[in-house]
C-alpha positions in Angstrom: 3.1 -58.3 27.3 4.1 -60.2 23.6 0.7 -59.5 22.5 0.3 -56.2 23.6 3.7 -55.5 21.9 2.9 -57.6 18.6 -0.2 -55.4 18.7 1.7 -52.4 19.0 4.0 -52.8 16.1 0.8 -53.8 13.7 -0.5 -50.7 14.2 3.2 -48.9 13.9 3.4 -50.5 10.9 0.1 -49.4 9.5 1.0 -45.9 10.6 4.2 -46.0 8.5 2.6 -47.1 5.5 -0.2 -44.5 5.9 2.5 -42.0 6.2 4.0 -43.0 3.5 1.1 -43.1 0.9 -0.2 -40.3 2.0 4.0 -38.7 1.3 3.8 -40.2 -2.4 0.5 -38.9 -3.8 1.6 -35.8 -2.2 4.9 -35.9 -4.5 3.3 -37.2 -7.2 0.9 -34.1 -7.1 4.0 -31.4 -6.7 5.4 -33.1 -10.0 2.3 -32.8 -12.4 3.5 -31.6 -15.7 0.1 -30.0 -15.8 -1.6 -27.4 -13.4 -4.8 -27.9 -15.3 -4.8 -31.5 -15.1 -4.6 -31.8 -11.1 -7.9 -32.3 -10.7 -8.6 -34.5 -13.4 -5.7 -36.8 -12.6 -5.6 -36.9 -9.1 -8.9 -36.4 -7.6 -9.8 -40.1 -6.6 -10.6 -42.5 -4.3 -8.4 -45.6 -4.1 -9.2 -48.8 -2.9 -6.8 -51.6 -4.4 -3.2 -49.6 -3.8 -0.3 -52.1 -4.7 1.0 -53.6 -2.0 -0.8 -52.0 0.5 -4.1 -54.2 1.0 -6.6 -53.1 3.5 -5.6 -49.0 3.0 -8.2 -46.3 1.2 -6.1 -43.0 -0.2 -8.7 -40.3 -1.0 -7.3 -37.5 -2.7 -9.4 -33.9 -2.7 -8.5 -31.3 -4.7 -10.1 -28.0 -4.3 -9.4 -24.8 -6.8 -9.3 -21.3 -5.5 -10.0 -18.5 -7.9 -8.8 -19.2 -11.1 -11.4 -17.0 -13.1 -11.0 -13.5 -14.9 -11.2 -10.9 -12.1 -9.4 -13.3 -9.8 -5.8 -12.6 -8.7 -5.7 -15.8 -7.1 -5.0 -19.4 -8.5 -4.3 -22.1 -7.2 -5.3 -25.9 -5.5 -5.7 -27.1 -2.1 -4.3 -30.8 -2.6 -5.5 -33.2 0.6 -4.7 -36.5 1.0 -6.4 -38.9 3.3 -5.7 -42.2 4.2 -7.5 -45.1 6.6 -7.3 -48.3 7.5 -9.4 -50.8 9.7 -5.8 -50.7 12.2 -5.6 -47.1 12.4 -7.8 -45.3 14.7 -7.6 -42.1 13.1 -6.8 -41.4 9.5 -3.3 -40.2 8.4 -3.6 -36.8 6.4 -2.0 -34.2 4.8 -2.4 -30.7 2.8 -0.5 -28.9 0.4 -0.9 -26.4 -1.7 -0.1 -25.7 -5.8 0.0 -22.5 -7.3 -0.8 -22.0 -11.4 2.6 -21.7 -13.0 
């Protein structure tokens, strides 16, 4: 039972701090100063996140219309993150209109 349970909270654990990085790139996305400079900025793959060892945080930003005959504009932010103790990834979509 104790190491089924210690197992059980390892994996908790690495499902909170999924959670959580996957929470503050999403903030940090909403906050850009620039709508241009999403992409730029943002769209990465990290493998060394401070003081989170062993996670991977991709970030994929896709842009939707944007051109001259368009009357749309606007980015489809998703954030992904994994981890050898996770058995699925922990993810999550927002979107971020020009402004």
């Amino acid at each position: 039972f104790v190491g089924r349970f210690a197992k059980a909270t390892r994996v908790m654990n690495s499902r909170n701090t999924a959670s959580e990085l996957v929470a503050d790139r999403i903030e940090d996305v909403k906050g850009a100063v620039r709508y241009s400079a999403i992409d730029s900025l943002y769209a990465t793959t990290e493998t060394n996140i401070t003081g989170s060892p062993g996670f991977t945080r991709k970030t994929l930003v896709l842009h939707v219309g944007g051109g001259a005959p368009d009357l749309d504009d606007y980015k489809v932010v998703t954030v992904i993150v994994t981890s050898p103790q996770l058995t699925s990834p922990s993810k999550k979509t927002t979107i971020i209109s020009a402004f």
